[in-house]
C-alpha positions in Angstrom: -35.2 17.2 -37.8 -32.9 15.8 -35.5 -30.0 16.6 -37.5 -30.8 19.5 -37.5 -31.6 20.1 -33.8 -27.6 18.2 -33.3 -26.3 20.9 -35.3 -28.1 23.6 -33.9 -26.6 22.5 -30.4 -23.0 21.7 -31.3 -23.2 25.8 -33.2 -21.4 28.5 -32.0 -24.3 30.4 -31.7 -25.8 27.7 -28.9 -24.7 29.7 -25.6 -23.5 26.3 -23.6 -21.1 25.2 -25.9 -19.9 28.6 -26.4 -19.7 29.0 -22.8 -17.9 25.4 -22.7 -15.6 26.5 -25.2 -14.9 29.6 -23.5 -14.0 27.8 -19.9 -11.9 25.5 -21.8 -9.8 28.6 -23.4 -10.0 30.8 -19.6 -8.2 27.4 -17.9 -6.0 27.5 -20.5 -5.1 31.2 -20.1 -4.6 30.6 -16.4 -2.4 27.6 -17.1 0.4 30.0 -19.1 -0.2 32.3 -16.8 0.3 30.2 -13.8 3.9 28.9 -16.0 4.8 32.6 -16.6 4.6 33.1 -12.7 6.6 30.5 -12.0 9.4 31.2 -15.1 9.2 34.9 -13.2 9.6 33.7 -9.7 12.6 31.0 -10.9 14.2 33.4 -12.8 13.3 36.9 -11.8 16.6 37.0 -9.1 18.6 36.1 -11.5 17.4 38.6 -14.3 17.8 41.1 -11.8 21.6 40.2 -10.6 22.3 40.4 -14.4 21.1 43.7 -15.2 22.9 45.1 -11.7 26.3 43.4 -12.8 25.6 44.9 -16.1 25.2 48.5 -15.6 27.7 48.1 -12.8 30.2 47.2 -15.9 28.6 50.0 -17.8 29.9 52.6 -15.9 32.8 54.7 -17.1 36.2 54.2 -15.8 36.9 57.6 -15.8 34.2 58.9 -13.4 35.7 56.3 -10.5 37.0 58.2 -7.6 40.2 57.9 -5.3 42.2 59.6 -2.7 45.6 59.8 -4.2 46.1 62.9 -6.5 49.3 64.4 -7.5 50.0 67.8 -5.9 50.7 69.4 -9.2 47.4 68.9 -10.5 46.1 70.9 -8.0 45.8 74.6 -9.1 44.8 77.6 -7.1 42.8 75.9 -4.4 45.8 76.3 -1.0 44.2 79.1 0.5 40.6 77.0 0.3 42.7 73.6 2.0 44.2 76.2 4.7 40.8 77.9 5.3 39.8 73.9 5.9 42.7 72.9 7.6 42.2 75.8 9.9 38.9 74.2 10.4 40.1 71.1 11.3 42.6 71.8 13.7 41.0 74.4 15.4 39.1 72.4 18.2 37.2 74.9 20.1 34.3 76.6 18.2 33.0 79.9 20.0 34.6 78.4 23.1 33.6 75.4 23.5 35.5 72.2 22.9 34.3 70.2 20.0 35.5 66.7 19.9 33.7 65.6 16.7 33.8 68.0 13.4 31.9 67.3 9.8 32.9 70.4 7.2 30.7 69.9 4.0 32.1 71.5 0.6 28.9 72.4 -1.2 28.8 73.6 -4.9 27.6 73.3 -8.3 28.5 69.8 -10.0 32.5 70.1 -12.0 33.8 73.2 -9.6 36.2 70.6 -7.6 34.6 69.5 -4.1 36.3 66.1 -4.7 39.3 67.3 -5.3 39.3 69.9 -2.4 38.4 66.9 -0.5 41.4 64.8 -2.1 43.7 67.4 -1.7 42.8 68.2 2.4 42.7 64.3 3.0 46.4 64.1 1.5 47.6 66.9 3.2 50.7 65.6 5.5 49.5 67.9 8.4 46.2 65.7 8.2 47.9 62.5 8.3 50.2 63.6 11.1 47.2 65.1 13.1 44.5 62.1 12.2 47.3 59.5 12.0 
């Protein structure tokens, strides 16, 4: 009888060592969860910095911008860099002096704002004027 009353406590059926057992396993959970926060907290930054540097790397060469282009590449856009020089140089807007001008080149992605831009920021009258 007492054997049997042992076994009948140490069971898995016997709701304090089940709840015993199931303590034991929760403050275990929280300890690899407490080690995964740290790991994160140690290494996190670094992950981070990683994956920047990598998709900085990543990007394609050929998408980088400058300002130098070669005149000859430029086709067909002189009378849109006069109409924007014009811009530029003409100071007095409606009569009134302006001493500060922004002229934004808006348009569908691939039509050639950038080079526009290129080609008016290389433009020896700019650098003479702006100089």
């Amino acid at each position: 009888r007492i054997k049997k009353q042992v076994q009948l406590f140490f069971s898995a059926s016997n709701s304090v060592i089940s709840s015993f057992r199931d303590a034991k396993e929760v403050k275990a959970i929280r300890k690899e969860l407490d080690s995964v926060a740290r790991d994160h907290a140690q290494f996190g930054n670094i992950l981070s910095m990683l994956s920047v540097t990598v998709s900085q790397k990543s990007l394609d060469p050929s998408l980088e911008t400058g300002s130098l282009i070669i005149k000859e590449e430029v086709i067909g856009r002189d009378r849109d860099r006069d109409n924007i020089l014009r811009m530029l140089f003409d100071s007095t807007t409606n009569g009134v002096q302006q001493t500060f001008q922004v002229i934004s080149i808006v348009g569908i992605g691939g039509i050639g704002k950038s080079t526009l831009a290129r080609y008016v920021y290389n433009d020896e009258r700019v650098r003479i004027r702006f100089d």
